[in-house]
C-alpha angles and dihedrals in degrees: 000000000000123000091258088064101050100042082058085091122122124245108262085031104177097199126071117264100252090045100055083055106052082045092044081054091068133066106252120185116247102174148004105259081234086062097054108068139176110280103010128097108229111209111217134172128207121169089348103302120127123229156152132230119203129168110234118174088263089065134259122338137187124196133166112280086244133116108202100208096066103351104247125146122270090212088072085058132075129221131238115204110328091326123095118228119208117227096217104059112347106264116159134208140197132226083262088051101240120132121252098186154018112204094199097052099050113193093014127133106245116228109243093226073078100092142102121270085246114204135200109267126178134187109223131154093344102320153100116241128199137190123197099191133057116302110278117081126221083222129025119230121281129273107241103152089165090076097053086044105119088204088062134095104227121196130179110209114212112284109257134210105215112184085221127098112260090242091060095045090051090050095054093045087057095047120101101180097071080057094094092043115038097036105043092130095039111046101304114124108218083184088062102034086148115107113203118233121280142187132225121234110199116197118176103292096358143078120204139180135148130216141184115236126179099228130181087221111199105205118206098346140328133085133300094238095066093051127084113230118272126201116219141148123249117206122199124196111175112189107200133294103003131340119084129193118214127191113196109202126200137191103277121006103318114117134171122191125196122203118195122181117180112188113187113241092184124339100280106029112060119194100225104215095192125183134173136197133184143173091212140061096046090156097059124090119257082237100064097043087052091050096049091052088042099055079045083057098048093050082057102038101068099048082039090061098038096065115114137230090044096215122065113260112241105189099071095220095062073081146037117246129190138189099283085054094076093116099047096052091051086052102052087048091055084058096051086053084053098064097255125137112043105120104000139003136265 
């Protein structure tokens, strides 16, 4: 990572300096593509920079929420045609970023030092994603053919601001040992809380295992009690830093797949990008489906945010791991590889 890139932090930055840049070096997700409409300009924040999204012809686009000229925010602007106008003084940018005009100065040649800091945005399974430094990431993006499968019912659930670290976030997401706890009136199985021994599988950039778990799955909606225990696998596949697939695998064809992306918006608050498809329940209204993983969600979101300390501990021995934690282990030491740490968690 080259000094550029690091010195592109924010004031006020609240991550280290070498590990804004390692993050800065991978696509996050900033907003759903449904979000980011023709004609509107979209804020957005990702480790603590602030930005805007805006569709132009030429596709999607991100820059930093900054006029030069007096510093005031974009997002407070509009856009005509493919060109942004600021709201302060009627500058105008193109998709490249550059300025076209100067209200004020009619007739004038602009300078071209008048122009957006333009970043690297991508459209992929439903969202917007963004890179802060150079162009070309660390990672490439994940594999989640499931939500480009034509066969299969795909559902966004509502972006959510969680006052957790993304890394913390991504590693209880991948825990199946809180399942029987935390999620008793949803699908969890207090009367089966032991989770059999698996093994990691590390590809280049990924960590997968799978694991049974005797769930009392709720379906649609309704409570767990009502609900005989069902035993299913569930598959994980976590694509670094921060976005997990996870294939939940029932007896016969059914099959539900869950698709979580946390992208850090400062060190301590995570934007949860969450999406489901199915090839079941098509009878059953995209609403209900939304409010059952929600109240899932928010099982999860308050012991989430209690955690302390906010950040992931890096070094293994700051906590105490046990069997179940394999994962997680495996994960905190895929960080570490990444470059992540040195000065300050994840």
């Amino acid at each position: 990572m080259t000094a550029a890139a690091e010195d592109r932090r924010p004031r006020n930055c609240t991550f280290s300096r070498g590990d804004w840049a390692v993050l800065a070096a991978c696509w996050h997700p900033v907003a759903y593509s449904s979000e980011v409409l023709a004609g509107k300009i979209t804020p957005a924040t990702l480790l603590d920079c602030r930005l805007i999204v805006y569709r132009t012809s030429e596709g999607v686009r991100a820059a930093a929420d900054l006029c030069i000229h007096r510093g005031a925010a974009l997002s407070r602007g509009w856009m005509e045609g493919d060109e942004v106008v600021c709201g302060y003084h009627g500058f105008r940018y193109r998709p490249d970023g550059s300025c076209t005009r100067v209200p004020a100065q009619p007739g004038v040649r602009v300078p071209s030092r008048i122009c957006l800091q333009t970043y690297p945005a991508t459209e992929r399974f439903g969202l917007v994603w963004v890179l802060l430094a150079g162009s070309d990431p660390t990672l490439p993006l994940p594999a989640w053919p499931e939500l480009e499968h034509a066969g299969l019912r795909r559902i966004p659930l509502p972006r959510q601001l969680w006052r957790t670290s993304a890394s913390r976030h991504v590693e209880n997401f991948n825990d199946v040992a809180h399942l029987s706890w935390l999620h008793a009136d949803t699908f969890g199985n207090r009367d089966k809380p032991e989770v059999d021994a698996y093994e990691v599988r590390e590809t280049p950039g990924c960590l997968h295992f799978r694991t049974p778990y005797e769930g009392k799955y709720m379906g649609d909606a309704g409570s767990a009690q009502s609900r005989e225990p069902e035993r299913i696998v569930y598959a994980f596949d976590l694509t670094l830093p921060f976005a997990t697939r996870l294939a939940i695998e029932f007896e016969g064809p059914r099959r539900y797949y869950m698709f979580d992306a946390a992208s850090p918006v400062s060190l301590r608050e995570t934007a949860v990008f969450f999406q489901v498809a199915l090839n079941y329940n098509g009878d059953v209204p995209d609403e209900r489906i939304i409010e059952s993983q929600e109240r899932v969600l928010n099982e999860d979101r308050p012991m989430f945010e209690s955690q302390h300390p906010e950040e992931l501990p890096l070094d293994l021995a700051e906590e105490f791991h046990i069997r179940a934690d394999r994962q997680s282990t495996h994960y905190r030491r895929a960080l570490v590889k990444l470059g992540l740490g040195r000065d300050l968690s994840a």
